[in-house]
C-alpha positions, 0 to 999 in steps of 0.5 A: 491517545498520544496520537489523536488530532487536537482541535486549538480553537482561538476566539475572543468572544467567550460565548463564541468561544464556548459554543465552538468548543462545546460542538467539537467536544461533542463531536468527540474530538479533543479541544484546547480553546484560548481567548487570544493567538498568542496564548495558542503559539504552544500548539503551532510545531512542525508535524503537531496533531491539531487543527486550527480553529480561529476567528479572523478579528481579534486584538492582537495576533488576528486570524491572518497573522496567526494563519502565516505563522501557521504556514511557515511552521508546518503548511500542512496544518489545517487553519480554519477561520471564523469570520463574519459577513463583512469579512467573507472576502478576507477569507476567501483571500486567506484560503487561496493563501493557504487557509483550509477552510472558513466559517461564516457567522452565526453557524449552528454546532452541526455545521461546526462539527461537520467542518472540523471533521473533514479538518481533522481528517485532513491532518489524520491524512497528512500525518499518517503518510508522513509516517509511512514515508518517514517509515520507508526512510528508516527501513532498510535490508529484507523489510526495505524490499519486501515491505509489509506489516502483516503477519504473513509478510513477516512470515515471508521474510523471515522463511527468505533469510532462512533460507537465502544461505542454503542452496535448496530449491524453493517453489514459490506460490501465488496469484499473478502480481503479489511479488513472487520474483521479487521474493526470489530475488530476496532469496539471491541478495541475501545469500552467499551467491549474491556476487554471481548471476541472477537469471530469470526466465518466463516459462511461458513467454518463449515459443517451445521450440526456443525453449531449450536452447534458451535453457542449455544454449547451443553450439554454431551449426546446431540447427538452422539460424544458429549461426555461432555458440550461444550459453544457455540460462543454466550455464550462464547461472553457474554460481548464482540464481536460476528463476522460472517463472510461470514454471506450470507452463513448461512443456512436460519433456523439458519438465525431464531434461530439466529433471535430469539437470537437477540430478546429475548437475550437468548440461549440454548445449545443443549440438556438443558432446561435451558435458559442463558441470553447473552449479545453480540454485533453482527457484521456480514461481507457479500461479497455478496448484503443480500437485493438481496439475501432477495428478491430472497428468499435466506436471511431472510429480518427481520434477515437483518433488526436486523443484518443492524442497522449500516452498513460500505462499504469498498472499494475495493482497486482499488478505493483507489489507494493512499493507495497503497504505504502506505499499501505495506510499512507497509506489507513490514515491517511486513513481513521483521520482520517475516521472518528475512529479510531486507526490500527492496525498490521497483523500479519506474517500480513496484511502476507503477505495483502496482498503475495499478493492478486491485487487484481483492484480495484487500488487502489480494492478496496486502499482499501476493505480499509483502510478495514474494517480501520481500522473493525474489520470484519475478522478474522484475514484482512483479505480476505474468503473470501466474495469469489473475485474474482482467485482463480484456478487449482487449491488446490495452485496458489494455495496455492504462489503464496501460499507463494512470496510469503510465503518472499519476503517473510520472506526479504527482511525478514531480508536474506537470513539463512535462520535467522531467516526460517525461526524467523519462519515457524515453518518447519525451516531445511532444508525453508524451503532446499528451498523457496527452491530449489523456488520460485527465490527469490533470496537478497540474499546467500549463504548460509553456513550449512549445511543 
């Protein structure tokens, strides 16, 4: 496939050469190998899938040359050298300058193979952000906000620009952290009332008795401490957006002033006689199922009925694991930009870490854990063991769930192919087929190799 990495293998010694090439190929990478540096140049280009494989003597170009050739078209392609004893301390040289890795002779196939892997997962890597990061370039309009290549996601954009125009109210629904204001902003921005307010509210972040004054406002005198006239949150969404989060929480008699709002399209502020015609959309965001809590006598039925004319279901997170990379890329970004720093590029083991995390915070804990990472405040794992938040059944379980995803992940990277995937995990090809078999992954393709 056009997008698979290529391993260029560059020595002059033919029975070297031979046996380097036929270790790789046995891996199950594709190999291009060349008697000399000049011969492979065609390979070099910025953003090229390859590997490089070189000896470090050679007529001609050598392995250094070759290598700041290398770097000056594309530093993020992985160069790894061959070199014999006498030439160790050249290579180590050659790392710090920016070489991935070296080899010293004789090595056997397996040690090779073992190599390259983690080369060729390394340009996977950098490749695969590159795209992410090229992707979040080009995007632009509702997908730029509301990033996301799952089916469910394009659902969730498509129901917004279907109903941005209209003035219905619209319920949104899903777990803490997946985005449900940023959906109703989305509903804002892309209707005809973008130009006025948008105001937010948190049902559950005001004490009861500032509810309603923060909701109808008030006039001087109204009460004690209300010192002069104050509009509400529904005046002051007249003409645009009023959202309210966490509406399960509010208290069922402002559930039917509320309810009354709705109906008739007036307000008083507190203390006045005077009735002020609004016209504001409503979009309400719950956690919580409001038909259950209606039935348990919790939540007013005819306030959910004015509230639920439209409703929008976001997933969590975990059933939309393809967004993952996407969506840590982005914060990643964002947060390299806000702290100053330079993005980083994760590791195959986190990019695993990440695809099999439970995120019982969704998007919100997603974004917390770029954030540390940009920041340099993790380790090895990216996910704090001090945290259990979403871990859940035996060790055996969750190390099988663990296991799954990662097998998953690595087979799909190598489209399929058991010998590379199996050379990436540093896992026998016999017991990752047993393991495919076990766990029920499907393969992109059949199989032609034998056990």
């Amino acid at each position: 496939m056009g997008d698979e990495i290529r391993v260029v293998v560059i020595e002059d010694d033919e029975n070297v050469r031979l046996g380097v090439e036929q270790a790789v190929a046995l891996a199950g990478y594709p190999v291009q190998a060349y008697e000399s540096a000049g011969l492979a140049l065609t390979e070099i280009a910025p953003g090229a899938p390859v590997v490089i494989v070189s000896d470090v003597r050679m007529p001609g170009i050598d392995g250094l040359q070759l290598l700041e050739r290398v770097l000056a078209v594309d530093a993020q392609i992985p160069v790894v050298l061959i070199s014999g004893h006498a030439d160790i301390s050249t290579a180590v040289g050659a790392m710090r300058r920016g070489a991935y890795d070296f080899i010293e002779k004789p090595f056997s196939s397996e040690h090779i193979a073992g190599r390259v892997a983690r080369a060729v997962e390394k340009r996977r890597l950098t490749l695969e952000v590159q795209g992410l990061r090229d992707a979040l370039r080009n995007w632009h309009g509702i997908e730029a906000m509301v990033l996301g290549k799952s089916p469910a996601i394009a659902e969730v954009r498509k129901k917004i620009l279907r109903l941005a125009d209209t003035s219905v109210s619209v319920l949104i629904t899903g777990e803490t952290g997946t985005g449900k204001e940023l959906i109703a902003r989305g509903l804002h921005d892309f209707g005809q009332r973008r130009d006025r307010h948008f105001v937010a509210l948190n049902c559950g972040g005001l004490p009861e008795q500032l509810f309603e004054s923060e909701l109808f406002g008030h006039e001087a005198g109204a009460f004690t401490g209300a010192l002069k006239s104050r509009v509400g949150k529904i005046e002051w969404a007249h003409g645009g957006t009023l959202f309210l989060d966490e509406i399960e929480t509010m208290p069922v008699a402002l559930q039917i002033k509320l309810l009354r709002v709705l109906q008739e399209r007036h307000i008083e502020r507190l203390g006045a006689n005077e009735s002020i015609p609004v016209d504001c959309r409503i979009v309400a965001a719950s956690k919580a199922d409001l038909t259950e809590l209606a039935k348990e006598g919790r939540f007013r039925s005819d306030f959910l009925y004015r509230l639920n004319v439209a409703q929008i279901d976001l997933p969590p997170l975990r059933e939309r694991r393809e967004d993952i990379p996407l969506l840590f890329e982005h914060f990643v970004l964002a947060a390299a930009r806000r702290f100053g720093q330079a993005a980083p590029t994760l590791s195959a083991s986190q990019v695993s870490e990440l695809m099999a995390h439970q995120w019982p915070g969704n998007v919100r804990e997603l974004q917390n854990v770029s954030d540390r990472f940009v920041l340099g405040l993790v380790g090895d794992t990216l996910i704090s063991d001090a945290d259990p938040a979403g871990i859940s059944g035996t060790l055996a379980e969750q190390v099988a769930r663990f296991e799954r995803v990662l097998i998953e992940e690595m087979v799909q990277r190598h489209h399929g192919n058991v010998g590379a995937a199996s050379a990436a995990l540093g896992m026998p090809r016999k017991t990752l087929y047993h393991k495919i078999r076990q766990f029920r992954i499907p393969t992109p393709e059949p199989q032609a190799e034998s056990e």
